[in-house]
C-alpha positions as CSV (number, residue, x, y, z in Angstrom):
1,X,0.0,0.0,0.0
2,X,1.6,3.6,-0.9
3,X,1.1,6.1,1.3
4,X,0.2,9.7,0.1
5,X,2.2,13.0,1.2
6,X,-0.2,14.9,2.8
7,X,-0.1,18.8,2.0
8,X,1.0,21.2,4.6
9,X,-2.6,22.3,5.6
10,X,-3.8,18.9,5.8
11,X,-1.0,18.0,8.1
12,X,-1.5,21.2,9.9
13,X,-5.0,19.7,10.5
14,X,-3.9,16.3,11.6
15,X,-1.7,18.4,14.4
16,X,-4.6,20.0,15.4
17,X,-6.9,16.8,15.6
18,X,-4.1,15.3,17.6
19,X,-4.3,17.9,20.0
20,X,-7.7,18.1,20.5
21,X,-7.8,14.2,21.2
22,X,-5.0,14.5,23.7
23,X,-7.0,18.0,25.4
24,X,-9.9,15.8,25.6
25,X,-8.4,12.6,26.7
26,X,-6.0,14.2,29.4
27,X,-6.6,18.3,29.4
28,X,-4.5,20.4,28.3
29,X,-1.7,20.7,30.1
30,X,-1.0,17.2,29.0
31,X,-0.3,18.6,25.0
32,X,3.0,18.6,24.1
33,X,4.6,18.8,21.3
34,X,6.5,15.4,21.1
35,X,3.2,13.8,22.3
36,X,1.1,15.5,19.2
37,X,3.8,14.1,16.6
38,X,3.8,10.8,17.8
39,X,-0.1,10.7,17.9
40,X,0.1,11.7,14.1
41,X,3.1,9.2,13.4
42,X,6.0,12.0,12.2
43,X,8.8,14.0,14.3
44,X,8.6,16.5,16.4
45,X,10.8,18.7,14.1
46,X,7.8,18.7,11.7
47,X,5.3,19.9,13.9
48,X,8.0,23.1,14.5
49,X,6.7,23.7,10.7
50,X,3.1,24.6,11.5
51,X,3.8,26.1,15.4
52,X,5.9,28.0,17.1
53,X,5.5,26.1,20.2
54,X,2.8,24.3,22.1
55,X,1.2,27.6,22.8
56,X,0.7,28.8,19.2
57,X,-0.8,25.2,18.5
58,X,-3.4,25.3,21.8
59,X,-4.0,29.0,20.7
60,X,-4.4,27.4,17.0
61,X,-6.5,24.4,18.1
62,X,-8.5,27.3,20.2
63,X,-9.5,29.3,16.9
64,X,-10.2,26.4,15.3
65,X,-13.0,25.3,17.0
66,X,-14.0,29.7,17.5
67,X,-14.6,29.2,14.4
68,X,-16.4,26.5,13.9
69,X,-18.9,28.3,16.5
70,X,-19.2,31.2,14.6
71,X,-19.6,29.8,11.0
72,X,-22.2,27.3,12.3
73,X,-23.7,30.0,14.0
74,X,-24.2,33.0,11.4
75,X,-25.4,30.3,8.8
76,X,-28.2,28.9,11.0
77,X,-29.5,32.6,11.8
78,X,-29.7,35.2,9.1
79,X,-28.4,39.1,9.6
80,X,-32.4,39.9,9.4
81,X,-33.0,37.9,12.7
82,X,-34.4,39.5,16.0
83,X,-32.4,40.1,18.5
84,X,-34.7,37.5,20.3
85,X,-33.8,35.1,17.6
86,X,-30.2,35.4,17.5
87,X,-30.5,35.0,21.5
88,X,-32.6,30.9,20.9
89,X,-30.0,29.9,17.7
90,X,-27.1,30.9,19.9
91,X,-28.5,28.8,22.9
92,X,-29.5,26.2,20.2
93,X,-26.5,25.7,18.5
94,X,-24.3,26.1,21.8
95,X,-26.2,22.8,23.0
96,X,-25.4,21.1,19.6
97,X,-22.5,22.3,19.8
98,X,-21.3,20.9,23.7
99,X,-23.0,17.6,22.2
100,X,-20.7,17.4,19.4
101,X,-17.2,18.8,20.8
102,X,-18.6,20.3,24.1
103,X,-15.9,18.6,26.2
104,X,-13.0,20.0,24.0
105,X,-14.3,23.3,23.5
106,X,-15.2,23.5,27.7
107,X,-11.5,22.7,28.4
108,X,-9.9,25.1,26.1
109,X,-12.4,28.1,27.2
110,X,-11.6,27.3,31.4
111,X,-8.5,26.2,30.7
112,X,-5.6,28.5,33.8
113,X,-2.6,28.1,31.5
114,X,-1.5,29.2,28.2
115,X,-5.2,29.4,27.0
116,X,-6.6,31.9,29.9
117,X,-5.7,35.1,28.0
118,X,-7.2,34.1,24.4
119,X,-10.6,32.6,26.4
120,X,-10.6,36.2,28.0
121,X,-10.4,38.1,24.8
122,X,-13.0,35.7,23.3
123,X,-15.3,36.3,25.8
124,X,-14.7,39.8,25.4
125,X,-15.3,40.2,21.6
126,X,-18.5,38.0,22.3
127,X,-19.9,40.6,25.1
128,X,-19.1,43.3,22.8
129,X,-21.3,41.6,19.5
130,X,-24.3,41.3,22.5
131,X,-23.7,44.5,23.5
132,X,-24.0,46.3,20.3
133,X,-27.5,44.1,19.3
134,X,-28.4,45.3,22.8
135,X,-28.1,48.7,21.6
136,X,-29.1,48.1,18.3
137,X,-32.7,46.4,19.6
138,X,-33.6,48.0,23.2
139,X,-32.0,51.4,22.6
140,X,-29.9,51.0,25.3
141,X,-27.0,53.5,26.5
142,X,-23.0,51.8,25.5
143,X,-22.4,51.5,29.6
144,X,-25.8,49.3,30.1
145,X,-25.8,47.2,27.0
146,X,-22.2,46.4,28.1
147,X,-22.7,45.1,31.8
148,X,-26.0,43.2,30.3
149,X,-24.0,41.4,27.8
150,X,-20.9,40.3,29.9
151,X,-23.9,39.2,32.1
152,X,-25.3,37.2,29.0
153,X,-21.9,35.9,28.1
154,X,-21.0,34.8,32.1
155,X,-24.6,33.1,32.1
156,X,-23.8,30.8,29.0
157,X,-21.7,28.6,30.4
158,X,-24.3,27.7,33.2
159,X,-27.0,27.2,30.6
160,X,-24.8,24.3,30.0
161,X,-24.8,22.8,33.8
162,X,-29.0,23.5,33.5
163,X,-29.4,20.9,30.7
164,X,-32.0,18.5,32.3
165,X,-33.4,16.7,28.7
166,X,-35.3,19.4,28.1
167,X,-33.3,21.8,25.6
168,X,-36.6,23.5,24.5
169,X,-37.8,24.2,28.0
170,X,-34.3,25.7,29.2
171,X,-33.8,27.8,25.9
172,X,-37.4,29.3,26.1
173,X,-36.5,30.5,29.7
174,X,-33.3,31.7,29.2
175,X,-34.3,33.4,26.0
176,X,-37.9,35.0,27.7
177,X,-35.4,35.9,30.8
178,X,-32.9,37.8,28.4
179,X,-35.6,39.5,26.6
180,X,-37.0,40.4,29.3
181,X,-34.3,41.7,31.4
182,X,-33.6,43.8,28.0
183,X,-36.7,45.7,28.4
184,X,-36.8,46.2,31.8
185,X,-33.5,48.1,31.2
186,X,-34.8,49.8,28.2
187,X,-37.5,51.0,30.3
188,X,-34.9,52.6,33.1
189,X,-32.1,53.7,30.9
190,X,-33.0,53.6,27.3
191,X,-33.2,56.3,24.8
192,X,-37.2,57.6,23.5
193,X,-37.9,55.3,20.1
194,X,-40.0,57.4,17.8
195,X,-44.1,55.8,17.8
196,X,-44.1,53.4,15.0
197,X,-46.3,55.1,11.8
198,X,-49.6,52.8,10.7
């Protein structure tokens, strides 16, 4: 049997796969280099062709899988959605998404080592997005639509822990809590919407 070269993005892949099964098999302060090129059966000296270091391939292997989330993401809700919308297809797909690679993706986002800093500014960029739909929808002031979205983006990861079966039920609270927290702040601090014409 011949075996094919594989091409440099394909390998680059096969590092990454390698780490992810070690992350999820053993966490990952157990990825190292010479473990991820015997897992994918070359030397370690190749590996040093794709990454810099473990670091750049956990910070590589983490925006892999970012991305992943946020393709997946903007193709199951449109640009047109409601704010209410984009709030059930994020809870939706972050369900599907901690059944398919939830235990990978959980260890790289609470992960204390090399991974803490990138997990930070993740979160950050995704409190930011909430915060400018938060504006965009309610008409709430920069300072409020802030604090509400690093609230939305804490509360995520507990949505996860409140998984009971029932998918449906928990996004239809969450989502009815988040509108409706919205509101009420829309109502203190928000800025007068002109009356809608007939």
């Amino acid at each position: 049997m011949t075996q094919t070269r594989l091409k440099g993005a394909e390998r680059r892949e096969r590092f990454l796969d390698a780490a992810a099964q070690i992350v999820i098999e053993q966490g990952v302060a157990a990825v190292t280099m010479d473990g991820v090129a015997h897992l994918t059966g070359v030397t370690k000296a190749l590996g040093y062709r794709y990454f810099t270091d473990r670091d750049d391939l956990l910070t590589a292997l983490f925006d892999r899988e970012t991305q992943i989330y946020v393709e997946r993401l903007a193709t199951e809700v449109g640009p047109q959605s409601s704010f209410e919308d984009w709030v059930r297809g994020a809870l939706r797909y972050w369900c599907r998404r901690a059944d398919e690679r939830g235990e990978l993706f959980m260890r790289l986002v609470r992960d204390h080592g090399p991974l803490v800093e990138r997990a930070r500014s993740n979160r950050k960029a995704d409190a930011e997005g909430w915060a400018l739909g938060l504006q965009k929808a309610f008409g709430l002031p920069q300072r409020q639509a802030k604090q509400y979205a690093w609230f939305m983006v804490a509360g995520t990861a507990g949505a996860l822990d409140a998984r009971d079966g029932d998918d449906d039920a928990m996004i239809d609270a969450i989502t009815l809590a988040v509108i409706a927290g919205a509101k009420a702040l829309a109502k203190q601090y928000g800025e007068p919407r002109p009356a809608k014409k007939a």
